[in-house]
C-alpha positions in Angstrom: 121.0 124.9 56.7 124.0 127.1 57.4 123.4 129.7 55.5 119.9 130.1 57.1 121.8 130.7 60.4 124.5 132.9 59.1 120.9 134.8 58.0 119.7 134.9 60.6 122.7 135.7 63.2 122.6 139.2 60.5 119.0 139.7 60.9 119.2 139.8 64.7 122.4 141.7 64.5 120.6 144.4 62.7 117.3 144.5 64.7 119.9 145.1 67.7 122.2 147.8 66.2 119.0 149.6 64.7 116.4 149.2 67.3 117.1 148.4 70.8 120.9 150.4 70.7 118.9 153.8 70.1 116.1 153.0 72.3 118.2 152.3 75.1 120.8 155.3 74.4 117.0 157.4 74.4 115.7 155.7 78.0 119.0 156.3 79.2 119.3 160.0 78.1 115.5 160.7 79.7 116.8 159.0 83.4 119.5 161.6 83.3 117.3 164.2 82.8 114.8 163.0 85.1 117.3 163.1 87.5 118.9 166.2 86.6 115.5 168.2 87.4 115.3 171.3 89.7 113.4 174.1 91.1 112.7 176.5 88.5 113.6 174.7 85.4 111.3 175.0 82.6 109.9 171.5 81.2 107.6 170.3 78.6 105.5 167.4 79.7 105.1 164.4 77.2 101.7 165.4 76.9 102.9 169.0 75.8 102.1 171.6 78.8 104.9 173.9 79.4 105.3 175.0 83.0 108.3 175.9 85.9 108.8 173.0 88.3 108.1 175.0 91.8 109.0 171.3 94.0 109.9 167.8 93.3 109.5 164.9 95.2 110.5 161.5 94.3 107.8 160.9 92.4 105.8 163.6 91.6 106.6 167.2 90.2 104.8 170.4 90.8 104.6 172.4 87.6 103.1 176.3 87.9 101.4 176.4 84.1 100.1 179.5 85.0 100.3 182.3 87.6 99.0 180.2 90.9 98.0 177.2 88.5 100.3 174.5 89.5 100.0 171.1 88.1 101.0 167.6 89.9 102.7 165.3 87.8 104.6 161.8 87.0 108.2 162.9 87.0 109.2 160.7 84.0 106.4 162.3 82.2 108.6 165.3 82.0 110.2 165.0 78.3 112.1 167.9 78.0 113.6 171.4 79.4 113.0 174.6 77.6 115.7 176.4 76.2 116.3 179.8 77.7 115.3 181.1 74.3 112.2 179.6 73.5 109.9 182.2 74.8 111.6 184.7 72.7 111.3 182.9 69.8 107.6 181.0 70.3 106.4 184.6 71.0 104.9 186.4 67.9 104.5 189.9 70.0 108.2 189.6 70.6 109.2 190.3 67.7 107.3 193.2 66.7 108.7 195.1 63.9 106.4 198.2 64.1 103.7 197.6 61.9 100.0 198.0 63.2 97.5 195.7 62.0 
C-alpha cells in the first residue's frame, strides 16, 4: 500500500513539473505582453492577421490590416509582436538579387 502512494506522490509530481509549471510560466508571459501593448506596435493575432495597433482600450484593440482597414479585436487574442525585421525577411521582393523572371 505504500508504495502505491510513494507512486503516486511521483506521478503527480511530474504532471506538475511538466504540465501546469510551463503552462503557467506561458499564461503569465502572454499577460505581460497583453499589458505591455502600445500604439503602433505590430502584432499577430492568435488567429494569424498581422496588423499596427492604431488604439487600445481595456478590452478591445484596433488593428489597421490594411491601409484604412482597421480590425476590432479581443486584446488577449493578440499572441505576439513582430520583430522589426520580419517584413524584411517575409518579403520575397526584398530581396531581389537582379534576376528577371
Amino acid at each position: 500500500m505504500g508504495l502505491v502512494v510513494v507512486y503516486l506522490a511521483i506521478l503527480v509530481a511530474a504532471f506538475f513539473l511538466l504540465v501546469v509549471r510551463p503552462q503557467r510560466r506561458q499564461m503569465s508571459s502572454h499577460r505581460a505582453l497583453v499589458a505591455s501593448l502600445n500604439s503602433g506596435d505590430e502584432v499577430v493575432t492568435t488567429g494569424g492577421i498581422l496588423g499596427t495597433i492604431r488604439s487600445l482600450e481595456d478590452d478591445v484593440v484596433e488593428l489597421e490590416v490594411a491601409p484604412a482597414v482597421v480590425v476590432r479585436v479581443a486584446r488577449g487574442a493578440i499572441a505576439r509582436r513582430v520583430p522589426a525585421d520580419y517584413e524584411a525577411a517575409g518579403d520575397p521582393d526584398a530581396a531581389d538579387d537582379g534576376d528577371a523572371t
